[in-house]
C-alpha positions as CSV (number, residue, x, y, z in Angstrom):
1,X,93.7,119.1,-131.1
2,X,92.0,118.8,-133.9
3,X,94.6,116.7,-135.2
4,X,94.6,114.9,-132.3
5,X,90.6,114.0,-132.8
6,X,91.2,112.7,-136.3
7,X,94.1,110.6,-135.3
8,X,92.5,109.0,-132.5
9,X,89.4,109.0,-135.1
10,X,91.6,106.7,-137.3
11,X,93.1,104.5,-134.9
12,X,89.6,103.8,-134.1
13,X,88.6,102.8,-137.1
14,X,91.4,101.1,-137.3
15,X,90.6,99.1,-133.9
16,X,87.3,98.4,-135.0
17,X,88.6,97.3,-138.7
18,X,90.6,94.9,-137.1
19,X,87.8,93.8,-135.1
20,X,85.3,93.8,-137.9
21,X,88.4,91.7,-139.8
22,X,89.6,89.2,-137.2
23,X,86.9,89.0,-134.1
24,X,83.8,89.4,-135.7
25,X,84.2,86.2,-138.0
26,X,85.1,83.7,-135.0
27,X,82.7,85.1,-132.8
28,X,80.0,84.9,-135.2
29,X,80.9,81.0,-136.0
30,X,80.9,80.6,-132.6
31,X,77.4,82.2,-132.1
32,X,76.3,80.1,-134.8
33,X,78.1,77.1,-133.3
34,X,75.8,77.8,-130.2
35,X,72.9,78.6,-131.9
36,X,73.2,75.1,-133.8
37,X,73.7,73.4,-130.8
38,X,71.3,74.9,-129.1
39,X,68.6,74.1,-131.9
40,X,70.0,71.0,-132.1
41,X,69.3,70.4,-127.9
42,X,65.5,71.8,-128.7
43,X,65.1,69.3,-131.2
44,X,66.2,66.5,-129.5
45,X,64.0,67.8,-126.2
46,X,61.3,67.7,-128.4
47,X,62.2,63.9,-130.0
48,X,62.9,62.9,-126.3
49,X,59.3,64.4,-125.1
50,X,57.6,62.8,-127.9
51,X,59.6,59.3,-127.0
52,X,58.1,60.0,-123.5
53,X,54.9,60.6,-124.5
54,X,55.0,57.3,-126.6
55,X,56.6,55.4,-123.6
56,X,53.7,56.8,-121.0
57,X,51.4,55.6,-123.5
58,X,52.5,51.8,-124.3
59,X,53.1,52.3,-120.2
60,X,49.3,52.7,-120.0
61,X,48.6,50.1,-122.4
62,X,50.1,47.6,-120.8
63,X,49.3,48.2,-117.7
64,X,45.6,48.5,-118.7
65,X,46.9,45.0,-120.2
66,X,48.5,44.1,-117.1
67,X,45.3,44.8,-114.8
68,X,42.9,43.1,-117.3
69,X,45.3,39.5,-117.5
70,X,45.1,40.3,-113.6
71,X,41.6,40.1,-113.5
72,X,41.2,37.0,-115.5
73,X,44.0,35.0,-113.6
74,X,42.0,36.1,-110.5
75,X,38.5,35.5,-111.9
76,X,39.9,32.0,-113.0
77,X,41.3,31.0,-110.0
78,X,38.3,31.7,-108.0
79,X,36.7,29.5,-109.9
80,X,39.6,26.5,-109.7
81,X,38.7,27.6,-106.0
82,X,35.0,27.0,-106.5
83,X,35.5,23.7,-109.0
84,X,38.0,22.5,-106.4
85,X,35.9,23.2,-103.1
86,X,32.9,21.4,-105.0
87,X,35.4,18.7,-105.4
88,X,36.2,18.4,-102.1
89,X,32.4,18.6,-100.5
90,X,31.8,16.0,-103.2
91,X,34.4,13.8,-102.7
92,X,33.4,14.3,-98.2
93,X,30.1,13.4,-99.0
94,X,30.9,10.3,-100.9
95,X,33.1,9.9,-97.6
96,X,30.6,10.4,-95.3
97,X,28.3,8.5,-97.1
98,X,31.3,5.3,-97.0
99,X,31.5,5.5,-93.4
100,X,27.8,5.4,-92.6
101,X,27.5,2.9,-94.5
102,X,30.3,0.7,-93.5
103,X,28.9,1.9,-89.7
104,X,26.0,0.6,-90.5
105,X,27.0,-2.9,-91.9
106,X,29.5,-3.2,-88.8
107,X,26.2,-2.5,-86.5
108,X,24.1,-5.2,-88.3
109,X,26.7,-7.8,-88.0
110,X,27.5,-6.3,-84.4
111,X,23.8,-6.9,-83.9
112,X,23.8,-10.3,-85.5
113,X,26.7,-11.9,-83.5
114,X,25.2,-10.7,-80.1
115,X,21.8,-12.2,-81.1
116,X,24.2,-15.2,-81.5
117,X,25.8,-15.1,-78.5
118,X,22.9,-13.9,-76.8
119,X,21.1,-17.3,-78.6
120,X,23.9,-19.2,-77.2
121,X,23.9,-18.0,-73.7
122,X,19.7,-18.4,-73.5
123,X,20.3,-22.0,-74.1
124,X,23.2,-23.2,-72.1
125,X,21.2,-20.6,-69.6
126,X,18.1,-22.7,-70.8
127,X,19.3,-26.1,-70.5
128,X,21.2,-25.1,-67.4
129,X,17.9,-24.4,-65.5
130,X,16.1,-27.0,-66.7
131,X,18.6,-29.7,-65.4
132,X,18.1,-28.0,-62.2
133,X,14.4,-27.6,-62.6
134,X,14.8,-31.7,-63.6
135,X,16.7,-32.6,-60.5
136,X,14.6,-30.5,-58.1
137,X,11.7,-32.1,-59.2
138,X,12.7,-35.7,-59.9
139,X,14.7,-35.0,-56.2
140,X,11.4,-36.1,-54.4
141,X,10.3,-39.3,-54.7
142,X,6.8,-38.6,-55.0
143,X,7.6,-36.7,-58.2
144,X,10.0,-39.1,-59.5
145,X,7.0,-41.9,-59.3
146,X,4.5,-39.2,-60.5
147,X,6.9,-38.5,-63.6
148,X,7.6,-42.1,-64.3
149,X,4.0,-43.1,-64.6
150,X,2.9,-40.2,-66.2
151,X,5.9,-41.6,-69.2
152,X,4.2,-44.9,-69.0
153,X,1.0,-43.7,-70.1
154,X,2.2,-41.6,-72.6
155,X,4.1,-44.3,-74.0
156,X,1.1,-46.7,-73.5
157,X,-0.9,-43.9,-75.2
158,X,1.4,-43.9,-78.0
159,X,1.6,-47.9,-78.5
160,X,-2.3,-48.1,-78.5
161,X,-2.4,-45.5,-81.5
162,X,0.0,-46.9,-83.4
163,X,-1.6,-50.7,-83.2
164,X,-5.0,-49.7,-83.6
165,X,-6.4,-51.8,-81.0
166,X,-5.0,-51.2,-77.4
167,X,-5.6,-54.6,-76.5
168,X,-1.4,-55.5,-75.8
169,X,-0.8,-51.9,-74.0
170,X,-4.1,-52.7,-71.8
171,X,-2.4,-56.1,-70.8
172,X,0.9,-55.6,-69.4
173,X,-1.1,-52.3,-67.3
174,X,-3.3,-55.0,-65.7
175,X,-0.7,-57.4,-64.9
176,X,0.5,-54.5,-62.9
177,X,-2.8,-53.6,-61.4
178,X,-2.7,-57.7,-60.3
């Protein structure tokens, strides 16, 4: 029994010799192995964190960048807005300013060729009615002798005051009156 203790005592030993010998060694160069490994997965966690936390940062820079060229472009195209709308008021009022004026040169001349034609139209009106006014009066005799004598004075009138005397415009009246 005894015996039996010691023996399986020994092949024990033995077992755990040959452990010790052969499985200890591979299985501590495999722990090893992992524990490498595993230190060298931490280490590259921690370079890969640190290359985030460098990427989050330029990330922020530029878009802090991104949101400041943002404003600019916007702050300087509302005022290419503003220049341009200026422009363009400007440029209306010059426009405006054209037309009325052309407006009113087209109304003066307007106004000057109806003043013509209104001018025009008076006298042919004119003349018109005084032929008529002519022949209606000169139509009666009485004012057709009335008209003629009244032209031979004048012209009597005018012959004495240009010969000074009246004697020769007094003469042919007489013979008349005779």
């Amino acid at each position: 029994m005894v015996a039996d203790y010691i023996a399986e005592f020994v092949g024990f030993i033995v077992v755990i010799a040959v452990i010790w010998w052969k499985v200890v060694p591979p299985v501590r160069k495999a722990m090893r192995k992992q524990q490498e490994t595993i230190a060298k997965q931490v280490e590259d966690a921690k370079e890969a964190t640190e290359r985030l936390a460098v990427a989050e940062r330029k990330y922020r820079d530029a878009l802090a960048e991104a949101r400041t060229e943002a404003a600019k472009i916007r702050d300087a195209a509302r005022a290419d807005a503003l220049r341009i709308v200026e422009e363009m008021r400007e440029q209306a009022d010059r426009e405006v300013e054209r037309i009325r004026q052309r407006g009113e040169e087209d109304l003066v001349a307007q106004r000057r060729q109806v003043i013509r034609e209104l001018r025009g139209r008076i006298g042919e009106l004119a003349v018109e009615l005084a032929g008529e006014l002519v022949t209606d009066h000169l139509s009666d005799q009485q004012h057709r002798s009335a008209t003629v004598d009244r032209l031979l004075d004048e012209l009597e009138a005018m012959a004495g005051s240009t010969s000074g005397s009246g004697g020769p415009a007094t003469g042919p009246s007489a013979g008349e009156d005779s």
